[in-house]
Chimera marker file (.cmm) of the C-alpha trace (Angstrom):
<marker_set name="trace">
<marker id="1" x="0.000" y="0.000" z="0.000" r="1" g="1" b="0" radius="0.5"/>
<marker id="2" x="2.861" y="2.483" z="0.633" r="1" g="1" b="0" radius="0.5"/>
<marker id="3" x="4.217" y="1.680" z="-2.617" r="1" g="1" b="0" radius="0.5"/>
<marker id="4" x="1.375" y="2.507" z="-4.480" r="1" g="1" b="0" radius="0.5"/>
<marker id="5" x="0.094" y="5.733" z="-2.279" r="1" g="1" b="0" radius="0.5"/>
<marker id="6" x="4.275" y="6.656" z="-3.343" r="1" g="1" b="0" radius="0.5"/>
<marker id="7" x="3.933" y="5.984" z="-6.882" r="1" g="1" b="0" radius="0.5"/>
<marker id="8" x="0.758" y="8.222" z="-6.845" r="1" g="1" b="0" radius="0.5"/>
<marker id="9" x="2.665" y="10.653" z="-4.507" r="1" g="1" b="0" radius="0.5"/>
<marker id="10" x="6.211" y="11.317" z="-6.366" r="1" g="1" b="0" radius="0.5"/>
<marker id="11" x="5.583" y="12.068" z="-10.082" r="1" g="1" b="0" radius="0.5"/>
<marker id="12" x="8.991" y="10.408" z="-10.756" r="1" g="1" b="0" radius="0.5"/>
<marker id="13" x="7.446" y="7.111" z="-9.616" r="1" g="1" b="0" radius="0.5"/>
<marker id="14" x="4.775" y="7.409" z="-11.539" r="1" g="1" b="0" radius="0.5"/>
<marker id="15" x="5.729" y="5.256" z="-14.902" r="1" g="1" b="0" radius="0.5"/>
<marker id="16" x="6.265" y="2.145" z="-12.088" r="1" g="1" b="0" radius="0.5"/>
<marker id="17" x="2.242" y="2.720" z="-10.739" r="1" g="1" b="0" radius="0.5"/>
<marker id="18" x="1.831" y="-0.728" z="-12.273" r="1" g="1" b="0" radius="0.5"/>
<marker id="19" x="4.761" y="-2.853" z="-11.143" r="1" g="1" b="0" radius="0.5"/>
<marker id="20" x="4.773" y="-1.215" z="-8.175" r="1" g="1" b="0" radius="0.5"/>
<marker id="21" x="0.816" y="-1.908" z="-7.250" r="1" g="1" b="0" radius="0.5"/>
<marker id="22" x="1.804" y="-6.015" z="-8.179" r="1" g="1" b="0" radius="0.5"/>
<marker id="23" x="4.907" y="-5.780" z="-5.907" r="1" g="1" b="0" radius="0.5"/>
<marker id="24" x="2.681" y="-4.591" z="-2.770" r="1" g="1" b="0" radius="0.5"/>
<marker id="25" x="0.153" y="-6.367" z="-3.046" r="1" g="1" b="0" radius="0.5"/>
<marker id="26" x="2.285" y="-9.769" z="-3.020" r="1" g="1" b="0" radius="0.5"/>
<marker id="27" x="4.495" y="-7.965" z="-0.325" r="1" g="1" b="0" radius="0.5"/>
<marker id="28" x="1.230" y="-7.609" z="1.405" r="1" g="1" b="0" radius="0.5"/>
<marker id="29" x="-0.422" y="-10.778" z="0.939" r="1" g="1" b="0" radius="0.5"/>
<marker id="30" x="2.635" y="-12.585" z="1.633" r="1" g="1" b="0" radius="0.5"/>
<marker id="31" x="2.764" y="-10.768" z="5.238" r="1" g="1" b="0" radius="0.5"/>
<marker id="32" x="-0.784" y="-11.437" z="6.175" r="1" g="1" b="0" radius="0.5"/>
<marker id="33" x="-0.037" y="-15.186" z="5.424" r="1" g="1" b="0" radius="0.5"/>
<marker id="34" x="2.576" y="-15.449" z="7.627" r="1" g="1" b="0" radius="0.5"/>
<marker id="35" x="1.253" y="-12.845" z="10.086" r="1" g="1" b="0" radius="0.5"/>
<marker id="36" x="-2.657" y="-13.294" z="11.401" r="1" g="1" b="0" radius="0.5"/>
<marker id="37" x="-3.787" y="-15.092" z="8.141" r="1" g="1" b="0" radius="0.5"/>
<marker id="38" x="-3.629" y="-18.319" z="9.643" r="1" g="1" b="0" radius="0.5"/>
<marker id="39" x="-5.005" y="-17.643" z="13.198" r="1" g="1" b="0" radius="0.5"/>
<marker id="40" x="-8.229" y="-18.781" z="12.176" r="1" g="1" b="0" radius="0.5"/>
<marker id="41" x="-7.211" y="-21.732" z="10.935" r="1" g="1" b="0" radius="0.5"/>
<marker id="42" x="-5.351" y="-22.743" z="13.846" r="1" g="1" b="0" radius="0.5"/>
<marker id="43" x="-7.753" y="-21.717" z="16.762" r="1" g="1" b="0" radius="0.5"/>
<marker id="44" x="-10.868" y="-23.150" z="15.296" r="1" g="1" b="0" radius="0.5"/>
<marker id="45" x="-10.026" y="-26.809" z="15.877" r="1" g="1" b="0" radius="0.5"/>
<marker id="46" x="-9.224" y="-25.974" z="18.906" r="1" g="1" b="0" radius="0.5"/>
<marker id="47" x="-12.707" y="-24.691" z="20.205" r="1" g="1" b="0" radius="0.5"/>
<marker id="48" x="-14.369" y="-27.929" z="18.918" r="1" g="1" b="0" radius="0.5"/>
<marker id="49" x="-15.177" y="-31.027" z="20.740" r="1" g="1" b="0" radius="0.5"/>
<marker id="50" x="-13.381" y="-33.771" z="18.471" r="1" g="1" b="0" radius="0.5"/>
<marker id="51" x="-16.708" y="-35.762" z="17.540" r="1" g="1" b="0" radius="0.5"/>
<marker id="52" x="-17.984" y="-32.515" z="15.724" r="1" g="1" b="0" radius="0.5"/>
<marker id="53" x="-14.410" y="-30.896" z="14.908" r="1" g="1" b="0" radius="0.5"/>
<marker id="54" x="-14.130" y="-32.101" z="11.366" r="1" g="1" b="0" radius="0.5"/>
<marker id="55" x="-17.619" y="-30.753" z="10.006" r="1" g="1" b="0" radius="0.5"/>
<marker id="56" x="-17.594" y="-27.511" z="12.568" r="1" g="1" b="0" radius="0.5"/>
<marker id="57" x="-14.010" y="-26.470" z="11.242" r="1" g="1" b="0" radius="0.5"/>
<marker id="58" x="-14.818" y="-26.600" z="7.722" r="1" g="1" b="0" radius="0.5"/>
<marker id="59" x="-18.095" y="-24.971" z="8.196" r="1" g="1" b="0" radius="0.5"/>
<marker id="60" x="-16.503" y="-21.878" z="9.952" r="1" g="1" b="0" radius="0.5"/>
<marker id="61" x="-13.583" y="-21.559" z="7.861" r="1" g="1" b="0" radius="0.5"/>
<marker id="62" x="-16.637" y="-21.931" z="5.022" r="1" g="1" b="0" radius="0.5"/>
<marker id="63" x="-18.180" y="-19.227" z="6.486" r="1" g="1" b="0" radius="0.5"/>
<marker id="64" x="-14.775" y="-17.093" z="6.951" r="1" g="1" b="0" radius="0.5"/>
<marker id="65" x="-14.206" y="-17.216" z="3.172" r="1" g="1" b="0" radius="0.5"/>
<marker id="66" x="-18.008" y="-16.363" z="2.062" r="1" g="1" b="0" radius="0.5"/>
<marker id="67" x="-17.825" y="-13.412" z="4.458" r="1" g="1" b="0" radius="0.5"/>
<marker id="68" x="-14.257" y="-12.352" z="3.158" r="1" g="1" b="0" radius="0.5"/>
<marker id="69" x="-15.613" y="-12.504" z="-0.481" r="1" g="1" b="0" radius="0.5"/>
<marker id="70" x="-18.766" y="-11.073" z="0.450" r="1" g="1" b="0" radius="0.5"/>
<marker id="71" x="-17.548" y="-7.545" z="2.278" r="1" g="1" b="0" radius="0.5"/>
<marker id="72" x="-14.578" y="-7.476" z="-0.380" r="1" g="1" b="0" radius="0.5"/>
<marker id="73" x="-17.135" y="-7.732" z="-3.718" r="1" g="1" b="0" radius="0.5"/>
<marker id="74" x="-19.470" y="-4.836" z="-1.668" r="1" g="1" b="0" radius="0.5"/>
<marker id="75" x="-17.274" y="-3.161" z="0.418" r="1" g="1" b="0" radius="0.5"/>
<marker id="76" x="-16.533" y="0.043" z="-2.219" r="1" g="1" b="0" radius="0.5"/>
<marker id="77" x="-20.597" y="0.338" z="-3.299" r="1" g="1" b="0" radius="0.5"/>
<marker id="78" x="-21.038" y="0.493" z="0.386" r="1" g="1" b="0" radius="0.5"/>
<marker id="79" x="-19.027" y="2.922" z="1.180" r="1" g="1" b="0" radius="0.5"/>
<marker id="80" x="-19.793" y="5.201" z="-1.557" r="1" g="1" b="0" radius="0.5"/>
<marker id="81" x="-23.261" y="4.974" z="-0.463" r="1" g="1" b="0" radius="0.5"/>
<marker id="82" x="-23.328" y="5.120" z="3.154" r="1" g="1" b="0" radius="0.5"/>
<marker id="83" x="-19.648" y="6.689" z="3.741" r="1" g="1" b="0" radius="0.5"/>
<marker id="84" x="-16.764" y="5.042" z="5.171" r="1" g="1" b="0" radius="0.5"/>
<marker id="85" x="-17.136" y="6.071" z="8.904" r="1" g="1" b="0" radius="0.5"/>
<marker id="86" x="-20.383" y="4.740" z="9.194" r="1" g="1" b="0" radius="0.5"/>
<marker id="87" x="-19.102" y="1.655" z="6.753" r="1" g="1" b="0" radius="0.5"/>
<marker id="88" x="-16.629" y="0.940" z="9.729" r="1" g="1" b="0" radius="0.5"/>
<marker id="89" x="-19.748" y="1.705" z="12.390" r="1" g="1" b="0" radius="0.5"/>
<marker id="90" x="-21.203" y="-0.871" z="11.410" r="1" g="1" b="0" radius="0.5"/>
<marker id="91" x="-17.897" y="-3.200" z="11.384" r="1" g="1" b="0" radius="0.5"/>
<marker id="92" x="-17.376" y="-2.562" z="14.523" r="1" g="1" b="0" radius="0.5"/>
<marker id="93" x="-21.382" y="-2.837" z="15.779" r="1" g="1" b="0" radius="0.5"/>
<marker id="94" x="-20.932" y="-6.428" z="14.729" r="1" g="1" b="0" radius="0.5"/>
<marker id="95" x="-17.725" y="-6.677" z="16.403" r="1" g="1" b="0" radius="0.5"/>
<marker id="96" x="-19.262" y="-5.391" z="19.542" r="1" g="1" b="0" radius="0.5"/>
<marker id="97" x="-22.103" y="-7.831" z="19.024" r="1" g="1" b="0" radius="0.5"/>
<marker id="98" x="-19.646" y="-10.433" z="19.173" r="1" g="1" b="0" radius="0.5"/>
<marker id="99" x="-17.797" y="-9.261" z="22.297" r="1" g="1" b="0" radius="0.5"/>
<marker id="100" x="-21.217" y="-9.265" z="24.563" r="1" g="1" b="0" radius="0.5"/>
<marker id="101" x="-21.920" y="-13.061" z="22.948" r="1" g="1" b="0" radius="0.5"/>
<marker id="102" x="-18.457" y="-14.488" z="23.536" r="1" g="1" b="0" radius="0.5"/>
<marker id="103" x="-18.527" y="-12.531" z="27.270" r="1" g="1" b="0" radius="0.5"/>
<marker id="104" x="-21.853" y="-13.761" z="27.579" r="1" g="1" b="0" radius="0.5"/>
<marker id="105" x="-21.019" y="-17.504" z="27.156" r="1" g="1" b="0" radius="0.5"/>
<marker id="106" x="-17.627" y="-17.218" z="29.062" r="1" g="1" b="0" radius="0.5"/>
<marker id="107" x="-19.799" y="-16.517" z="32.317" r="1" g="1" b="0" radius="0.5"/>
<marker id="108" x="-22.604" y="-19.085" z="31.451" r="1" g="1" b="0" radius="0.5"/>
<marker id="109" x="-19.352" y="-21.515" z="30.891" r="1" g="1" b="0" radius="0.5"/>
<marker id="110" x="-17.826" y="-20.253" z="34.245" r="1" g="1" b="0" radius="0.5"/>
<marker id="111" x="-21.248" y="-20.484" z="36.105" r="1" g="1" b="0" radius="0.5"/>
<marker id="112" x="-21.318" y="-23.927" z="35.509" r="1" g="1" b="0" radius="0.5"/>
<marker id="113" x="-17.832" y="-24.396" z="36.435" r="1" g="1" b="0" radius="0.5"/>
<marker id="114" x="-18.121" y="-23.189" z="39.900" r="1" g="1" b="0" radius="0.5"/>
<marker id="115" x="-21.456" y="-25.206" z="40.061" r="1" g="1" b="0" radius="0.5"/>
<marker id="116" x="-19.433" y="-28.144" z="39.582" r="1" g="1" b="0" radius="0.5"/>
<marker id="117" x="-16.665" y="-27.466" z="41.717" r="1" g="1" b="0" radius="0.5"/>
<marker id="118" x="-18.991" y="-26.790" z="44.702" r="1" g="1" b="0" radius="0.5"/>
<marker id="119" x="-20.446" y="-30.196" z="44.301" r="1" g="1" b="0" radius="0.5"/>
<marker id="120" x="-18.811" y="-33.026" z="46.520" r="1" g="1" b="0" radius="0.5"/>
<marker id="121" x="-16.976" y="-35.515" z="44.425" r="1" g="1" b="0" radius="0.5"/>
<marker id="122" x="-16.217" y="-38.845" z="46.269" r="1" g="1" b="0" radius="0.5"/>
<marker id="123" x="-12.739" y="-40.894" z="45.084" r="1" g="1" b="0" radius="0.5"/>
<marker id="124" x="-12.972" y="-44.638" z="46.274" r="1" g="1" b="0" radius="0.5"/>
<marker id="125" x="-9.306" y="-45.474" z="47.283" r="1" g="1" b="0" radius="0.5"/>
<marker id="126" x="-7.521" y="-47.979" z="43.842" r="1" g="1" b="0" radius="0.5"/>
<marker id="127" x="-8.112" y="-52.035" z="44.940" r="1" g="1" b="0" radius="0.5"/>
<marker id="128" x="-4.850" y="-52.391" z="43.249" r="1" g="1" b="0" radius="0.5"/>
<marker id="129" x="-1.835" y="-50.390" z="43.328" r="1" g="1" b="0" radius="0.5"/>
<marker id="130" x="-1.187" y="-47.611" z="41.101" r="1" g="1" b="0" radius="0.5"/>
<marker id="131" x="1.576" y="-49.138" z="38.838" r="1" g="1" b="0" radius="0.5"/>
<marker id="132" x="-0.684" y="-52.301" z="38.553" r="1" g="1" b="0" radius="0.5"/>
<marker id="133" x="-3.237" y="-49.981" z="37.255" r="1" g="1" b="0" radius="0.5"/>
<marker id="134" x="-0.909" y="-48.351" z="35.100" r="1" g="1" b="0" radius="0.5"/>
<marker id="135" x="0.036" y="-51.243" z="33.646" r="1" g="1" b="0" radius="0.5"/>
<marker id="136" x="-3.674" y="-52.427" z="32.875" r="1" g="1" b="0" radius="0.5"/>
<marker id="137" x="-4.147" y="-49.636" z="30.944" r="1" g="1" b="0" radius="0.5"/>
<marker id="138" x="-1.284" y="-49.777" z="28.630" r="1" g="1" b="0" radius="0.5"/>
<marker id="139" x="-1.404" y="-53.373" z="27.907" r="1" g="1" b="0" radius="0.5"/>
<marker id="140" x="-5.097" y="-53.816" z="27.623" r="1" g="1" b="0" radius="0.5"/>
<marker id="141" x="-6.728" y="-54.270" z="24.466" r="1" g="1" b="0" radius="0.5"/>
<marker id="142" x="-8.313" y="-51.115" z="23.559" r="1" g="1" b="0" radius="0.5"/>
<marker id="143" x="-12.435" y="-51.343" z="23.897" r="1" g="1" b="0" radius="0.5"/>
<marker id="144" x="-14.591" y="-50.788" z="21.085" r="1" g="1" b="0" radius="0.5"/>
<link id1="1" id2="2" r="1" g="1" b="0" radius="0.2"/>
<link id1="2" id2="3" r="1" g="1" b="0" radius="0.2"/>
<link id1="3" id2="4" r="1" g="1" b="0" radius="0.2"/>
<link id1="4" id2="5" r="1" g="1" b="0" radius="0.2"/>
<link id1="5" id2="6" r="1" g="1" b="0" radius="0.2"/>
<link id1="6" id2="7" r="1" g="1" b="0" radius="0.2"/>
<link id1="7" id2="8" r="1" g="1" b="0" radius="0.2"/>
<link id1="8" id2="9" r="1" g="1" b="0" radius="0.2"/>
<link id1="9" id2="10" r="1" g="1" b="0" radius="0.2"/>
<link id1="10" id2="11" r="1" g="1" b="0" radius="0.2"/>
<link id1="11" id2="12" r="1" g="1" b="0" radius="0.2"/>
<link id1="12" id2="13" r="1" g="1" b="0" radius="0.2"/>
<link id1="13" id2="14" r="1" g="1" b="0" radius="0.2"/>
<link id1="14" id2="15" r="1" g="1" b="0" radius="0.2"/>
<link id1="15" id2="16" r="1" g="1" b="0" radius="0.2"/>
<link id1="16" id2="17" r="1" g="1" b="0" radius="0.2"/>
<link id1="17" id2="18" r="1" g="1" b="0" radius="0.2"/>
<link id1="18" id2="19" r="1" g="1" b="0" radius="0.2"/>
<link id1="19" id2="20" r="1" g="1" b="0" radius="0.2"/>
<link id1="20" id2="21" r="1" g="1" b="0" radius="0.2"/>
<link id1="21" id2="22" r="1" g="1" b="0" radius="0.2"/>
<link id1="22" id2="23" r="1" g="1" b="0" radius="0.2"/>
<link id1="23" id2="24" r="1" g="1" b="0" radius="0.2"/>
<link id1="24" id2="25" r="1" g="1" b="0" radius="0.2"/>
<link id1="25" id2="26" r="1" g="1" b="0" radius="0.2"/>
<link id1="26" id2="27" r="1" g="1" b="0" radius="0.2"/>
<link id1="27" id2="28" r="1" g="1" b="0" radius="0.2"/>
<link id1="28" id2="29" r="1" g="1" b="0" radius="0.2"/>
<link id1="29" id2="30" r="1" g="1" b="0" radius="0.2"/>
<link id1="30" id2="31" r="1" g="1" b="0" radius="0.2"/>
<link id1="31" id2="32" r="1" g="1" b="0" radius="0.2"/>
<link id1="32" id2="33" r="1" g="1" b="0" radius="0.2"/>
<link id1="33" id2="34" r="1" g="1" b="0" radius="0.2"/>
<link id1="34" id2="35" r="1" g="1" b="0" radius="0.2"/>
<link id1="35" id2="36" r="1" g="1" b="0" radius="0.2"/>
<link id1="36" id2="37" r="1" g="1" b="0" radius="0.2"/>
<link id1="37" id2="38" r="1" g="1" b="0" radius="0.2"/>
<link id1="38" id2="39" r="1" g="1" b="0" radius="0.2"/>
<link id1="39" id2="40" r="1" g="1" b="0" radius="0.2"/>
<link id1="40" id2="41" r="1" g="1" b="0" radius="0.2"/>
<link id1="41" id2="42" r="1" g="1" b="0" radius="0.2"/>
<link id1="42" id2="43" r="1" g="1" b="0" radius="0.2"/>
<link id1="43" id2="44" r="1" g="1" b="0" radius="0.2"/>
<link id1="44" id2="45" r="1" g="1" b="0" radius="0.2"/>
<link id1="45" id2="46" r="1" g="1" b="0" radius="0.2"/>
<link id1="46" id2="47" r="1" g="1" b="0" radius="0.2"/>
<link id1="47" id2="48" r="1" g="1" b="0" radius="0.2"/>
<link id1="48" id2="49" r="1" g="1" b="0" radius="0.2"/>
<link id1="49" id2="50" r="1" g="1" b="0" radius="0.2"/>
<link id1="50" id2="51" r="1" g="1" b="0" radius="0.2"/>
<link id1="51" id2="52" r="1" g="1" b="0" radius="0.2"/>
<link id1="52" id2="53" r="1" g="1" b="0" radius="0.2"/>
<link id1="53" id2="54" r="1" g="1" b="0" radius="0.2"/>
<link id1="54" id2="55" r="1" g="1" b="0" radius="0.2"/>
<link id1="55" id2="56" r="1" g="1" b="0" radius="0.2"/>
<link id1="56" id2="57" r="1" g="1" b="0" radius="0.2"/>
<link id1="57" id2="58" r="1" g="1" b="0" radius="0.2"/>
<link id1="58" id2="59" r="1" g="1" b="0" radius="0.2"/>
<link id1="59" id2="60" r="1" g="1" b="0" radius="0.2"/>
<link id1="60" id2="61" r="1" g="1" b="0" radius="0.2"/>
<link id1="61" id2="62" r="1" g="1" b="0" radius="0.2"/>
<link id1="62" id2="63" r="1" g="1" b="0" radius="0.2"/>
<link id1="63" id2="64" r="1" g="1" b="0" radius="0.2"/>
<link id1="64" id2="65" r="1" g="1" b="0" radius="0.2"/>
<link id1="65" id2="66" r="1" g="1" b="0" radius="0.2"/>
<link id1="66" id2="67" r="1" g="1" b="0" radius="0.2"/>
<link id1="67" id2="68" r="1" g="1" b="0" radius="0.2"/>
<link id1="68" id2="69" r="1" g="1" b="0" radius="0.2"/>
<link id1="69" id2="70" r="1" g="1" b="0" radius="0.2"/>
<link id1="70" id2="71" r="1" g="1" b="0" radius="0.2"/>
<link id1="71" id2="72" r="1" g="1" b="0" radius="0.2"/>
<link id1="72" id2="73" r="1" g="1" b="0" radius="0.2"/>
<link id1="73" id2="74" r="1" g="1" b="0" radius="0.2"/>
<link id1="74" id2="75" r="1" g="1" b="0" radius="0.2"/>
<link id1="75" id2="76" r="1" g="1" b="0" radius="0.2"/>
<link id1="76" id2="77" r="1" g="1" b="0" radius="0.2"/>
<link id1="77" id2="78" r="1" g="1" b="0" radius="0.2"/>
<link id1="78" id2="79" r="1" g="1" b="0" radius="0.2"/>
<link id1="79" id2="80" r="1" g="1" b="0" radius="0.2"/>
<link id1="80" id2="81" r="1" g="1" b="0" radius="0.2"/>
<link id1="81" id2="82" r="1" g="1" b="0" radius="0.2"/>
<link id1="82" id2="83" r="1" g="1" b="0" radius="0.2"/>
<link id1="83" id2="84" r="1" g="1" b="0" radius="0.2"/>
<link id1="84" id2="85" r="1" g="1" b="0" radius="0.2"/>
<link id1="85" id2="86" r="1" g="1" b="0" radius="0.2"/>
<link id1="86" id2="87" r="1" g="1" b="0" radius="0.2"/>
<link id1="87" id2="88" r="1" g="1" b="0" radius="0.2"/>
<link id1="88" id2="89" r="1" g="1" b="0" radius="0.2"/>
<link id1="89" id2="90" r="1" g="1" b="0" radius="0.2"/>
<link id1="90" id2="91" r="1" g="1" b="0" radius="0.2"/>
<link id1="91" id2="92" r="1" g="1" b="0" radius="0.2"/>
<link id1="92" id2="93" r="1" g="1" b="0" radius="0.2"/>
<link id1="93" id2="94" r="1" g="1" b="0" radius="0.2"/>
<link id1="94" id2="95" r="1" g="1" b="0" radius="0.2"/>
<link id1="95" id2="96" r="1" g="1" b="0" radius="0.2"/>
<link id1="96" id2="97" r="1" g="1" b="0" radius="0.2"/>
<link id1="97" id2="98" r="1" g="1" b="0" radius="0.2"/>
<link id1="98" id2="99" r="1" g="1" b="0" radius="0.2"/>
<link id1="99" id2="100" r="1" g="1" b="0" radius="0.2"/>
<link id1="100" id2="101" r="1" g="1" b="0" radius="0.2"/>
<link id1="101" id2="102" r="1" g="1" b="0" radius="0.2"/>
<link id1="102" id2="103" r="1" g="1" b="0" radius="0.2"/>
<link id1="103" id2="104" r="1" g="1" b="0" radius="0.2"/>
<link id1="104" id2="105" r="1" g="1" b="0" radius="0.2"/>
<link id1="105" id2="106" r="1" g="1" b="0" radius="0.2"/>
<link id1="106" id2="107" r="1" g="1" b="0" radius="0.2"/>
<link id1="107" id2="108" r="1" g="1" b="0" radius="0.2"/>
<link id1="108" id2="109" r="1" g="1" b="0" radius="0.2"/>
<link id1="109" id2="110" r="1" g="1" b="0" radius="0.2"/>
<link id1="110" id2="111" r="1" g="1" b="0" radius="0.2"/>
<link id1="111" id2="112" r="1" g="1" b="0" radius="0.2"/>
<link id1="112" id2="113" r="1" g="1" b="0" radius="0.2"/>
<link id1="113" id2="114" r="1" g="1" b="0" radius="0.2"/>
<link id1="114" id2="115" r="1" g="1" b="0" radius="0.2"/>
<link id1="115" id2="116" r="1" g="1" b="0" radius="0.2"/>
<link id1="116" id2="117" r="1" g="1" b="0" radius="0.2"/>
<link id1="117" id2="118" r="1" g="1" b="0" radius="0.2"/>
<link id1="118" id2="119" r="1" g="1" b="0" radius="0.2"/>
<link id1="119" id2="120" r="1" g="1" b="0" radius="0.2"/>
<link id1="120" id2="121" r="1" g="1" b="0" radius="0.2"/>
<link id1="121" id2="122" r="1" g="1" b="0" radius="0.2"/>
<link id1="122" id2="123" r="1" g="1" b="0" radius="0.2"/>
<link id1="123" id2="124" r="1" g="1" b="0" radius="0.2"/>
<link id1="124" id2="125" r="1" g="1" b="0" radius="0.2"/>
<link id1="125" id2="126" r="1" g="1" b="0" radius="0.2"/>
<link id1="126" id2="127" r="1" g="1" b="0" radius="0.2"/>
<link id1="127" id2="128" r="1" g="1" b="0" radius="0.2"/>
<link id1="128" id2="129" r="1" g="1" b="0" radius="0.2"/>
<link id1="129" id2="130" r="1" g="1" b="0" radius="0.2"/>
<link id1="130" id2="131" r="1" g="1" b="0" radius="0.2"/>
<link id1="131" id2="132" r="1" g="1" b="0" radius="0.2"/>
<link id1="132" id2="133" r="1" g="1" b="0" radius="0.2"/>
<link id1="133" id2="134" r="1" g="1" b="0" radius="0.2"/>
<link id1="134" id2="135" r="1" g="1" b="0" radius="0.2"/>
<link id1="135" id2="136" r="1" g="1" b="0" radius="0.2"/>
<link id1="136" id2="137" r="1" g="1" b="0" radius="0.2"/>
<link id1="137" id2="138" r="1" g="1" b="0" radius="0.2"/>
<link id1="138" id2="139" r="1" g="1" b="0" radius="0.2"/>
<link id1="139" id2="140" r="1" g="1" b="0" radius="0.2"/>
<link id1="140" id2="141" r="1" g="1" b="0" radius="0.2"/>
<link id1="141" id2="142" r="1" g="1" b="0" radius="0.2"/>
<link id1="142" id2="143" r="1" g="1" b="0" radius="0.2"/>
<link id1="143" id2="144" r="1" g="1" b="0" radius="0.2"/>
</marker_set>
């Protein structure tokens, strides 16, 4: 982006607009991909419970990509409609949105944490010894 807004900028740049415009934007793809362009990819699986992971992951990341192309195929009509403070109003309404959800959860999660804690859990002492259980569970045949 600085190469271009340059090229634009200093007149003597100006015949390298083009080659300069390819240049950043590989310069800046290439440093969102090894930057934050992969969080997503890497946290999602682990949110999921690992029955569901497979089908959750893909319909998330699914859903990252429609949004992506989505906001980038209306994102200039937008904002020379509406403007592009209240273009980024709204981006951050729905980022807001998803604060109070995710905080909202957290303490439903925690809730039922503490409820679970304050409940009196029992432990019967082994029958054998620990490194005779140990051993049961390696060697055993795995159940089905």
């Amino acid at each position: 982006m600085l190469l271009l807004s340059l090229s634009f900028t200093w007149k003597v740049l100006a015949s390298y607009a083009a080659p300069l415009a390819v240049v950043g934007t590989v310069l800046y793809v290439l440093s969102f991909s090894l930057g934050a362009g992969p969080v997503p990819a890497l946290l999602l699986p682990e949110i999921f419970a690992s029955r569901i992971r497979a089908k959750a992951v893909s319909l998330s990341l699914g859903m990252h990509w429609i949004s992506n192309f989505v906001i980038g195929l209306f994102f200039l009509s937008v904002v020379n409609k509406y403007g592009i403070s209240s273009v980024y109003l709204g981006f951050s309404a729905v980022c807001l949105l998803a604060v109070l959800y995710i905080a909202e959860t957290e303490l439903e999660g925690m809730r039922s944490t503490t409820a679970l804690a304050a409940c009196e859990v029992t432990e019967e002492e082994p029958s054998a010894p620990p490194s005779a259980m140990a051993a049961t569970l390696f060697l055993s045949p795995p159940s089905a």
